[in-house]
PDB file with one MODEL, atoms N, CA, C and O in Angstrom:
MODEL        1
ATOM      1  N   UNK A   1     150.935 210.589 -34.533  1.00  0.00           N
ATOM      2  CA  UNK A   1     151.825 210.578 -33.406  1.00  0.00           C
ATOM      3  C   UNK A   1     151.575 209.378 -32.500  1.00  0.00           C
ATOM      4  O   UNK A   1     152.546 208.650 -32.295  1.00  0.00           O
ATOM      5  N   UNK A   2     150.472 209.084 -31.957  1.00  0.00           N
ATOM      6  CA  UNK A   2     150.018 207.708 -31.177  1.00  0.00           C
ATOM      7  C   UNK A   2     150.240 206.992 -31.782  1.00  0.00           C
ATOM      8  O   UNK A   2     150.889 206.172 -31.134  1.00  0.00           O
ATOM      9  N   UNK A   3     150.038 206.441 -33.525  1.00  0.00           N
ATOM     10  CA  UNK A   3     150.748 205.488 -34.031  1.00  0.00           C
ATOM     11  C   UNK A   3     152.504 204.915 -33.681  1.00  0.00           C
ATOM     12  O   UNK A   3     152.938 203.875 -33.186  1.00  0.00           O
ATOM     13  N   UNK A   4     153.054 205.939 -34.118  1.00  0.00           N
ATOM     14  CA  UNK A   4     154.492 205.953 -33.725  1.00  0.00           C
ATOM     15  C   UNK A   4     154.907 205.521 -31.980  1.00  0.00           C
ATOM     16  O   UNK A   4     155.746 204.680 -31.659  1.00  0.00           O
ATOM     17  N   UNK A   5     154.173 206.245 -31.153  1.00  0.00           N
ATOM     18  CA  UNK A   5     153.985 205.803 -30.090  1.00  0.00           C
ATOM     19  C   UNK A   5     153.540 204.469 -29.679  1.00  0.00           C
ATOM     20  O   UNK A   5     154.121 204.141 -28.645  1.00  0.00           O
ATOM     21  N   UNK A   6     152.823 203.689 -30.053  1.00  0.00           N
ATOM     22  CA  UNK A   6     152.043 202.389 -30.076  1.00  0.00           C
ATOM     23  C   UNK A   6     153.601 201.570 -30.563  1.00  0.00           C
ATOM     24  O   UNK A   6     154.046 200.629 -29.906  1.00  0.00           O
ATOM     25  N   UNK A   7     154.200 202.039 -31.635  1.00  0.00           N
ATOM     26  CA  UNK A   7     154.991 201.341 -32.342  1.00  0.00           C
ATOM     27  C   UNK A   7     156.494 201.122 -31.585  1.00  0.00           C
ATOM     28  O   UNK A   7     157.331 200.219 -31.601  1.00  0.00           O
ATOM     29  N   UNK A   8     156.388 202.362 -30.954  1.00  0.00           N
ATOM     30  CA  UNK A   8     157.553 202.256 -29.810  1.00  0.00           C
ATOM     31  C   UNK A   8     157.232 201.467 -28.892  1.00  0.00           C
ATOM     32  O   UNK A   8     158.242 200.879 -28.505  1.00  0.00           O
ATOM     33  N   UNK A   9     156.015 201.050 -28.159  1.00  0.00           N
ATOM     34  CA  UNK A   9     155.744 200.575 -27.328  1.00  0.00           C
ATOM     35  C   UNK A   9     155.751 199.002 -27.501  1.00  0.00           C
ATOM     36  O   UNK A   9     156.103 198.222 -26.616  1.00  0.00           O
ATOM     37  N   UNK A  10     155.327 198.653 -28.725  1.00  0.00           N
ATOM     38  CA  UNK A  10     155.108 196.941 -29.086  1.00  0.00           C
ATOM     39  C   UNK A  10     156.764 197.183 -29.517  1.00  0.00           C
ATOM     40  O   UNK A  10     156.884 196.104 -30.097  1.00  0.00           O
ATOM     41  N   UNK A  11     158.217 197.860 -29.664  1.00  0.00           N
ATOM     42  CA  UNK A  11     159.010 197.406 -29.792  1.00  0.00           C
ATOM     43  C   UNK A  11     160.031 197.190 -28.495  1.00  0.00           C
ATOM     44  O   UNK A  11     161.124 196.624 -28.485  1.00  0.00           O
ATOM     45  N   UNK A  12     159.390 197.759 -27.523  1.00  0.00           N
ATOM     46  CA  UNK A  12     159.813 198.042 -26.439  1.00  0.00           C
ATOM     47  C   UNK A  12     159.402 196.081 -25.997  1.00  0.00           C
ATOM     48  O   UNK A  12     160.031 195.039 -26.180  1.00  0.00           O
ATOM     49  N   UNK A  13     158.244 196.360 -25.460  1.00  0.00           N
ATOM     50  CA  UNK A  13     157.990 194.909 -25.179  1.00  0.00           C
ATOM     51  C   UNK A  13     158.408 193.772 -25.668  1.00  0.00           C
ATOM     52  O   UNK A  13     158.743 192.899 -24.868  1.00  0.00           O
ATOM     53  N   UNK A  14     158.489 193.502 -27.189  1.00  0.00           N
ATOM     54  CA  UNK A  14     159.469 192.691 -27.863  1.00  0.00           C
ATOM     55  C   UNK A  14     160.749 192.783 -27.331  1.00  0.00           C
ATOM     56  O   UNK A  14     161.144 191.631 -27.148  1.00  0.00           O
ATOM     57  N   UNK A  15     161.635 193.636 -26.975  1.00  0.00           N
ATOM     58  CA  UNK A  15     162.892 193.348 -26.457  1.00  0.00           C
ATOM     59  C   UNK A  15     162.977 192.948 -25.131  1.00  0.00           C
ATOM     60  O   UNK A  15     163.862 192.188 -24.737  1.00  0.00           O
ATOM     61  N   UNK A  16     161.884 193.536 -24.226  1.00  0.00           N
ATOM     62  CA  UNK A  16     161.890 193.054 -22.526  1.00  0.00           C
ATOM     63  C   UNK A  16     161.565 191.483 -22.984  1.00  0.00           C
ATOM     64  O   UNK A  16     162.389 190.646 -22.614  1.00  0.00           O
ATOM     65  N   UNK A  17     160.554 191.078 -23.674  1.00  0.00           N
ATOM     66  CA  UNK A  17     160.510 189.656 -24.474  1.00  0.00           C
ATOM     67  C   UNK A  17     161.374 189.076 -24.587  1.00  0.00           C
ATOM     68  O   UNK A  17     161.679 188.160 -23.822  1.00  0.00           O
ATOM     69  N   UNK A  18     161.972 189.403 -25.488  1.00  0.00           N
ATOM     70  CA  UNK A  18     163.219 188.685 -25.773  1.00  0.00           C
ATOM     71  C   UNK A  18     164.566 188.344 -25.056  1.00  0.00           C
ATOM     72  O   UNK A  18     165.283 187.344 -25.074  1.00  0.00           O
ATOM     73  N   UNK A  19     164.644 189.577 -24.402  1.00  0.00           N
ATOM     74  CA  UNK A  19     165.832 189.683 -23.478  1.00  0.00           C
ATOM     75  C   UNK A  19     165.174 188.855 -22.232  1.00  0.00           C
ATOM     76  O   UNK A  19     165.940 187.957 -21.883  1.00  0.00           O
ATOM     77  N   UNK A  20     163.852 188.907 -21.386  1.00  0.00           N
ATOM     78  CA  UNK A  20     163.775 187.585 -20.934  1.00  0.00           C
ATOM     79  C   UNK A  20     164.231 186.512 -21.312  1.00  0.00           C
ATOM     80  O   UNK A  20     165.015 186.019 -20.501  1.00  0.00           O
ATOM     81  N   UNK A  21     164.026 185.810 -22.419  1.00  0.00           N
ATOM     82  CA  UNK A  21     163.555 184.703 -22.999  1.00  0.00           C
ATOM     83  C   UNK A  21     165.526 183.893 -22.984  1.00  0.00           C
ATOM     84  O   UNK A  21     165.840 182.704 -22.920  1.00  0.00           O
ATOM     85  N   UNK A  22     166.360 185.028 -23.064  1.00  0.00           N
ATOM     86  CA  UNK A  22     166.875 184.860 -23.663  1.00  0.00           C
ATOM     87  C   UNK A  22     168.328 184.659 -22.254  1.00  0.00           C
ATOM     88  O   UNK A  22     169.407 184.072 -22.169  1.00  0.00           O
ATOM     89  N   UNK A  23     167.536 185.487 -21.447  1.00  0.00           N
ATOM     90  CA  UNK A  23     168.392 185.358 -20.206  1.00  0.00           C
ATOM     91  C   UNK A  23     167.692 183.695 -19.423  1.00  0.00           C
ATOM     92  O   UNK A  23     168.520 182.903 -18.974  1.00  0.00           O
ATOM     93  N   UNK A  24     166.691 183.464 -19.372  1.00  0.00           N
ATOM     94  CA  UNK A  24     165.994 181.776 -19.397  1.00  0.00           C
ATOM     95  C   UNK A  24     166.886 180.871 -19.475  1.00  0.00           C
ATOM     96  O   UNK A  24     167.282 180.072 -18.626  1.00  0.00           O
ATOM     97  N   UNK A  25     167.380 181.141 -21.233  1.00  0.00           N
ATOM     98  CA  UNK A  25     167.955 179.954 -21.874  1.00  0.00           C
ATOM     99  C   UNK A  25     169.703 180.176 -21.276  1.00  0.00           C
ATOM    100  O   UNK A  25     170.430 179.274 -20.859  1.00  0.00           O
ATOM    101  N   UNK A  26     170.027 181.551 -21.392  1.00  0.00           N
ATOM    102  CA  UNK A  26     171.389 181.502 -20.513  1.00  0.00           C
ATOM    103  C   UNK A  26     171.372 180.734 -19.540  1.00  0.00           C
ATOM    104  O   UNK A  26     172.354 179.994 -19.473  1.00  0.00           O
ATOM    105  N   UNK A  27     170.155 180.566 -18.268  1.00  0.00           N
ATOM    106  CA  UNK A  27     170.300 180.349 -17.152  1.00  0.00           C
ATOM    107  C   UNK A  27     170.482 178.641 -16.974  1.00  0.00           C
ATOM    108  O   UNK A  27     171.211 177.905 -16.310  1.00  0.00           O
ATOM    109  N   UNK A  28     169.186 178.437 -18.141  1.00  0.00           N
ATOM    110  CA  UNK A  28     169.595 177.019 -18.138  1.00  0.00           C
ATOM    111  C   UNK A  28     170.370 176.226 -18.762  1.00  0.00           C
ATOM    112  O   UNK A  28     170.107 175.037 -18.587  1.00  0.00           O
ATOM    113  N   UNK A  29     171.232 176.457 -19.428  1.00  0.00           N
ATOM    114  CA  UNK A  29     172.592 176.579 -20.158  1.00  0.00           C
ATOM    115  C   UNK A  29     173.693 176.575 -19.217  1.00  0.00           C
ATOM    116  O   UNK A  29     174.752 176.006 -19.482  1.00  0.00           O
ATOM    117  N   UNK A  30     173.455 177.278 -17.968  1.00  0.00           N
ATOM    118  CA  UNK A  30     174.851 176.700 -17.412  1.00  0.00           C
ATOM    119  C   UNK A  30     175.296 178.427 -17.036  1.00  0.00           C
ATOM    120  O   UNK A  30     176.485 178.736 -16.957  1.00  0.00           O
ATOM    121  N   UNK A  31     174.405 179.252 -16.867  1.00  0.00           N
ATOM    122  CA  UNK A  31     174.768 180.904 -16.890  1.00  0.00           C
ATOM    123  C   UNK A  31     174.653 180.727 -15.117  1.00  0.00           C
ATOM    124  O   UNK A  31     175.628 181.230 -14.558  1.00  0.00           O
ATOM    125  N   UNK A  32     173.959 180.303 -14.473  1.00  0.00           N
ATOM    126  CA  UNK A  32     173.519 179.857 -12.795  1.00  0.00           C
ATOM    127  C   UNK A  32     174.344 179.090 -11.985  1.00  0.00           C
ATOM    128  O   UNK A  32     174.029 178.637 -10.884  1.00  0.00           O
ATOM    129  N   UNK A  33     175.911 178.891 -12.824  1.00  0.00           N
ATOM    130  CA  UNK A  33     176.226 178.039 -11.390  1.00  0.00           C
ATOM    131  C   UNK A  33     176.284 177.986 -10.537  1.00  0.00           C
ATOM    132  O   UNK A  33     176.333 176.872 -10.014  1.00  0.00           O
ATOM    133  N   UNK A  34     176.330 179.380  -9.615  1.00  0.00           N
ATOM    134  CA  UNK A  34     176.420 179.848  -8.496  1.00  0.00           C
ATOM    135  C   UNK A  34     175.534 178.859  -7.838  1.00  0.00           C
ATOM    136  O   UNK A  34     175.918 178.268  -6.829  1.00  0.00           O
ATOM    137  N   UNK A  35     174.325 178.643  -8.379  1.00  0.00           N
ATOM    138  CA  UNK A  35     172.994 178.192  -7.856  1.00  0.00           C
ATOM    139  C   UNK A  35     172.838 176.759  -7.861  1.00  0.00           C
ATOM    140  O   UNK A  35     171.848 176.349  -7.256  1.00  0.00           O
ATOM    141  N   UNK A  36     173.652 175.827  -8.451  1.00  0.00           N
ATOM    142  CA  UNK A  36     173.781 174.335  -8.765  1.00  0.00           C
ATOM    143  C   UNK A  36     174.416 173.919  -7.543  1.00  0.00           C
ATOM    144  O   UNK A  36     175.414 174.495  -7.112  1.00  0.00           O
ATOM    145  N   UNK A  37     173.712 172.649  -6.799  1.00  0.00           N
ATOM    146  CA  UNK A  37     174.679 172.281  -5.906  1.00  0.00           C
ATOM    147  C   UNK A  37     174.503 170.778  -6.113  1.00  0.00           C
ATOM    148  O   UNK A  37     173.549 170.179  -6.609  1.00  0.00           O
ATOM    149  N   UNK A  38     175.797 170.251  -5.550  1.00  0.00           N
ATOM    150  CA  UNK A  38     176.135 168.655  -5.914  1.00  0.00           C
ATOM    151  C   UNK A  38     174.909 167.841  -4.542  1.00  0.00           C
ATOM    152  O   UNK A  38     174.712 168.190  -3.378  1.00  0.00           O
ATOM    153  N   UNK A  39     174.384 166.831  -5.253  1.00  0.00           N
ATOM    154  CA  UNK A  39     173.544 166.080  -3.795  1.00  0.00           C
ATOM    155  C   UNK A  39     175.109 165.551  -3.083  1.00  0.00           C
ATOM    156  O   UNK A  39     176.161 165.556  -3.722  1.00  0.00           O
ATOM    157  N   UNK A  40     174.983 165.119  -1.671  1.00  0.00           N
ATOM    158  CA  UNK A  40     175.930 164.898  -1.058  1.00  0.00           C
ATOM    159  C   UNK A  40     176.329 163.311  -1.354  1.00  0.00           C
ATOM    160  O   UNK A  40     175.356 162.571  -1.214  1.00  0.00           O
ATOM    161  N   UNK A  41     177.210 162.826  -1.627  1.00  0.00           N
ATOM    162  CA  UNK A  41     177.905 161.554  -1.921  1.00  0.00           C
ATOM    163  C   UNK A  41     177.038 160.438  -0.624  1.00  0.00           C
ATOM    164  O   UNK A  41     176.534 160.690   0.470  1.00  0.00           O
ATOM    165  N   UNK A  42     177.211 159.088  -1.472  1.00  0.00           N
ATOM    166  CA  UNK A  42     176.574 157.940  -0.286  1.00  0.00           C
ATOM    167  C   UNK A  42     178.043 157.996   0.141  1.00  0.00           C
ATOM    168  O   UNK A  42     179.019 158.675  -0.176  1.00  0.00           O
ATOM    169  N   UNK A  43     177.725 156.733   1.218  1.00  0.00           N
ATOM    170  CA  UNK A  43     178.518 156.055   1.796  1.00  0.00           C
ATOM    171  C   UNK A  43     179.563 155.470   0.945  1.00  0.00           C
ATOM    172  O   UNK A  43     180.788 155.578   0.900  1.00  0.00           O
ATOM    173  N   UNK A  44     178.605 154.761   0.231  1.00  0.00           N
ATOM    174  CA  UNK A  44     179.083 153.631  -1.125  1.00  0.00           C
ATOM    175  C   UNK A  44     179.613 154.448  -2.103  1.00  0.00           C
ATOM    176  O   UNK A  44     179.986 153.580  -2.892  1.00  0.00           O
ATOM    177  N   UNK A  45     179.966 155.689  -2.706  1.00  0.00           N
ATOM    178  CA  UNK A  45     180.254 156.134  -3.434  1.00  0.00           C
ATOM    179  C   UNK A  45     181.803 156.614  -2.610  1.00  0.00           C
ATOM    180  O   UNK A  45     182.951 156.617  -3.054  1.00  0.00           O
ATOM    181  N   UNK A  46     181.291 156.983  -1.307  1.00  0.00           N
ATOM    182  CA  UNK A  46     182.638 157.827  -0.658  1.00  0.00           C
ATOM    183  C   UNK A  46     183.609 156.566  -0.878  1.00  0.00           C
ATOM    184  O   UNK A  46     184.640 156.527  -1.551  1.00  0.00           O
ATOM    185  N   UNK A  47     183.216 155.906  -0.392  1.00  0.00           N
ATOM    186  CA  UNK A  47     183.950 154.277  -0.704  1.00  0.00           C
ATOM    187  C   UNK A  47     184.819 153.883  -1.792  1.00  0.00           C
ATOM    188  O   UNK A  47     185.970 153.457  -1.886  1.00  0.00           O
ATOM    189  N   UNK A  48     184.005 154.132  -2.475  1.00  0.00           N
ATOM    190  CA  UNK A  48     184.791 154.519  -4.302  1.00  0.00           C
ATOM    191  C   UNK A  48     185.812 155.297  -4.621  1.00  0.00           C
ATOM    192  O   UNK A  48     186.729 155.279  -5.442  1.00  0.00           O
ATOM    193  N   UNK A  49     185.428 155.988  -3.770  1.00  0.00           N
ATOM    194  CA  UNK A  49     186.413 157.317  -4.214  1.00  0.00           C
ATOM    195  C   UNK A  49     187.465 156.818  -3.430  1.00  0.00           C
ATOM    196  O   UNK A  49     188.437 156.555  -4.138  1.00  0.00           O
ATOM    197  N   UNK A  50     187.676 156.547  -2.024  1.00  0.00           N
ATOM    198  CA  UNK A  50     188.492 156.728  -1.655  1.00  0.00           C
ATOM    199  C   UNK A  50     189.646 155.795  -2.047  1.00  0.00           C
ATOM    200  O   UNK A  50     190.848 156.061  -2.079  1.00  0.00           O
ATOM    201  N   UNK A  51     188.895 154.413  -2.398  1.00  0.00           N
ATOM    202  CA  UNK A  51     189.508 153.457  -3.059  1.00  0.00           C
ATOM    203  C   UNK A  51     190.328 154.100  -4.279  1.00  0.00           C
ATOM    204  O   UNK A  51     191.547 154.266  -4.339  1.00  0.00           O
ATOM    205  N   UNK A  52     189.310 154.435  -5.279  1.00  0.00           N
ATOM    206  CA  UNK A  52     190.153 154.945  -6.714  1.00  0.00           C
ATOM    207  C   UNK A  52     191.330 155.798  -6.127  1.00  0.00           C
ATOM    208  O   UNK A  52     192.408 155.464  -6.619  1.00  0.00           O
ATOM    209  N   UNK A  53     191.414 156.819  -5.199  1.00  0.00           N
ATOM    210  CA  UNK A  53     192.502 157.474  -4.171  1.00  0.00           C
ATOM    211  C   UNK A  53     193.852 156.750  -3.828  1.00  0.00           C
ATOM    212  O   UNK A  53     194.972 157.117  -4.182  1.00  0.00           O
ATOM    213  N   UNK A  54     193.540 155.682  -3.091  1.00  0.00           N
ATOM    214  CA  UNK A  54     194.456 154.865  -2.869  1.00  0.00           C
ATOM    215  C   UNK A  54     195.287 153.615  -4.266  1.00  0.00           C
ATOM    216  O   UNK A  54     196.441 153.204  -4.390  1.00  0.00           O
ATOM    217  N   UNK A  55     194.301 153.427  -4.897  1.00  0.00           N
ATOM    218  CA  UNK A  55     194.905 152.794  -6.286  1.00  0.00           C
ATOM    219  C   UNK A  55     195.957 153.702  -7.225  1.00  0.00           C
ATOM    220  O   UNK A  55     196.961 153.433  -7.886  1.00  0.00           O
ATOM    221  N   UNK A  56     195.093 155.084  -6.893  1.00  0.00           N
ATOM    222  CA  UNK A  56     195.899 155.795  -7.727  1.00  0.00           C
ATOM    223  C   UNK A  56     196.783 156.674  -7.092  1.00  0.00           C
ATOM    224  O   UNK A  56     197.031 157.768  -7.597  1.00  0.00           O
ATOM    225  N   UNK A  57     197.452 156.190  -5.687  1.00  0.00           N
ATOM    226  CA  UNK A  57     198.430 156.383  -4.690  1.00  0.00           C
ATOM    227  C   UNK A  57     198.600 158.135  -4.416  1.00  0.00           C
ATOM    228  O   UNK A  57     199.609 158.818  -4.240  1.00  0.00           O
ATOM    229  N   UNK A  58     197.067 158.513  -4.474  1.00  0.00           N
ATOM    230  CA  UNK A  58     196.831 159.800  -3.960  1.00  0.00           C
ATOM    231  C   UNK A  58     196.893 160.082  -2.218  1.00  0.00           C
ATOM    232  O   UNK A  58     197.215 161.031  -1.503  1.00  0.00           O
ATOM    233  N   UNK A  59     196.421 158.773  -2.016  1.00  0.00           N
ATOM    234  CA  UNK A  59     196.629 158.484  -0.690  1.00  0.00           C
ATOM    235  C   UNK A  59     196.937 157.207   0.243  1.00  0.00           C
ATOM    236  O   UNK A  59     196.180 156.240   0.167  1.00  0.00           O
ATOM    237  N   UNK A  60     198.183 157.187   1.238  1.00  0.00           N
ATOM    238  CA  UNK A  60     198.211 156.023   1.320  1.00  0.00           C
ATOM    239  C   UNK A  60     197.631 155.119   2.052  1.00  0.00           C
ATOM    240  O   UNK A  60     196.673 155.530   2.707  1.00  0.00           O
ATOM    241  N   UNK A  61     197.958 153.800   2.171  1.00  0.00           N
ATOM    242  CA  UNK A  61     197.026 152.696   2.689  1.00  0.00           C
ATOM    243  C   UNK A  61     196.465 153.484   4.018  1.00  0.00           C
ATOM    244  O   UNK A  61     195.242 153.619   4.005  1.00  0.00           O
ATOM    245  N   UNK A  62     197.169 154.052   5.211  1.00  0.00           N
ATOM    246  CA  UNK A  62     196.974 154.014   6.013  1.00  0.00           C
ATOM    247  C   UNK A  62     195.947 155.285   6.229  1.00  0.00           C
ATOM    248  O   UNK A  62     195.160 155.475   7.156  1.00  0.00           O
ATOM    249  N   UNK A  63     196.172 155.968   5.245  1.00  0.00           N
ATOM    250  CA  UNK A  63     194.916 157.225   5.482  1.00  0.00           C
ATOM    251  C   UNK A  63     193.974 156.738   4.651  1.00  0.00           C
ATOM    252  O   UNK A  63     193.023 157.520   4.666  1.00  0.00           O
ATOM    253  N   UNK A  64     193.765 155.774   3.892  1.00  0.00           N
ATOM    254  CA  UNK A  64     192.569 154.752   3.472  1.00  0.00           C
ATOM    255  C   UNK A  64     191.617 154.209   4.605  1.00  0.00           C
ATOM    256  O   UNK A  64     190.416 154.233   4.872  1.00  0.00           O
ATOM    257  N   UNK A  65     192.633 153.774   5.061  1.00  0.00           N
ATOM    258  CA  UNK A  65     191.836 152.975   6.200  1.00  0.00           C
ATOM    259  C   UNK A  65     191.201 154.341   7.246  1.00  0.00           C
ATOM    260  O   UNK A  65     190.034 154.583   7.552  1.00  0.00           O
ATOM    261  N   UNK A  66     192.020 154.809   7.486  1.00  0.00           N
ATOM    262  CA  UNK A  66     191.627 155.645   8.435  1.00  0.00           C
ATOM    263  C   UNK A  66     190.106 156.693   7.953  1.00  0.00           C
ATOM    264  O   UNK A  66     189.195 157.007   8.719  1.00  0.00           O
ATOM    265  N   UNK A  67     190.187 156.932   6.987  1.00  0.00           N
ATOM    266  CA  UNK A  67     188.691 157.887   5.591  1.00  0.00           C
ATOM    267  C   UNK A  67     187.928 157.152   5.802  1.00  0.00           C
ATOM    268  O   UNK A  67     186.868 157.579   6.259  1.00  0.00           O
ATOM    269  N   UNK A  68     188.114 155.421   5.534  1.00  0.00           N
ATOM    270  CA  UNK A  68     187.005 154.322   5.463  1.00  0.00           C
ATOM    271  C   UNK A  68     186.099 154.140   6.505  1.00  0.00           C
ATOM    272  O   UNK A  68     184.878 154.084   6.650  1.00  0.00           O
ATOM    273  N   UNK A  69     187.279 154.055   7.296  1.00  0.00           N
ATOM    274  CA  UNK A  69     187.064 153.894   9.248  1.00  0.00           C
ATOM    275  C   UNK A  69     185.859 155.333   9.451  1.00  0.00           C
ATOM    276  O   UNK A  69     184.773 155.066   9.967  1.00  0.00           O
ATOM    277  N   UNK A  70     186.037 156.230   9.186  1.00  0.00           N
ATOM    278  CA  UNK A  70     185.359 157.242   9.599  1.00  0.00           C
ATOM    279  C   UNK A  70     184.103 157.678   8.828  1.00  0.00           C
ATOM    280  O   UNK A  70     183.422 158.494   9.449  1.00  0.00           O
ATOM    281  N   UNK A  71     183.503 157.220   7.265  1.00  0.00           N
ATOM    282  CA  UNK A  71     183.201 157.052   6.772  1.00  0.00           C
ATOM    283  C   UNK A  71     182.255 155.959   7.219  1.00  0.00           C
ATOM    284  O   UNK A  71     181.069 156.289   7.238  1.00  0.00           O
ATOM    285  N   UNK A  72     182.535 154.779   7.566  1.00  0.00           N
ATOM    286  CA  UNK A  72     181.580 153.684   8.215  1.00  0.00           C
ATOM    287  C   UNK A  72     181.220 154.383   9.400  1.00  0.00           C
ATOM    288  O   UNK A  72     180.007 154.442   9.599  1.00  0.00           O
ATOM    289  N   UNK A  73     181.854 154.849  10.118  1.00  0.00           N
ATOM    290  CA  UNK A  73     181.330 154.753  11.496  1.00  0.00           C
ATOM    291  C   UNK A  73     180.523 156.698  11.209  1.00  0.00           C
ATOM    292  O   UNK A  73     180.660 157.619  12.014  1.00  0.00           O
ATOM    293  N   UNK A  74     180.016 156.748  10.321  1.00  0.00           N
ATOM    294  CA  UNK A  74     178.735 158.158  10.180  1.00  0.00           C
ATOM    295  C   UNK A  74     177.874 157.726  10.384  1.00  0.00           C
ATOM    296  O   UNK A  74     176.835 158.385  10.375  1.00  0.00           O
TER     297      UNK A  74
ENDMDL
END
């Protein structure tokens, strides 16, 4: 009977094992996004963007200038 018992027990642990192991690799896989956050953009990048924005007439000249304007002066 303790055999069988022992045997339940090392199969028990193998699955809390595994099912750790296994929720790990979910997490770092991309299962956590909640938990991922972007570092905040430079200056020089906002810059970029806003440019690629205006090239690609998402926004116009004048709210360019105005993003840029406010953007420099942080």
């Amino acid at each position: 009977m303790t055999s069988n018992l022992c045997k339940g027990i090392g199969a028990l642990t193998a699955c809390v094992v595994l099912a750790t192991w296994l929720a790990g690799c979910s997490w770092s896989i991309g299962g956590g996004k909640e938990r991922v956050s972007a570092a905040p953009a430079t200056r020089g990048q906002e810059l970029i963007d806003l440019k690629k924005a205006r090239d690609q007439g998402a926004i116009t000249q004048e709210e360019y200038e105005n993003q840029k304007r406010q953007v420099l002066t942080r």
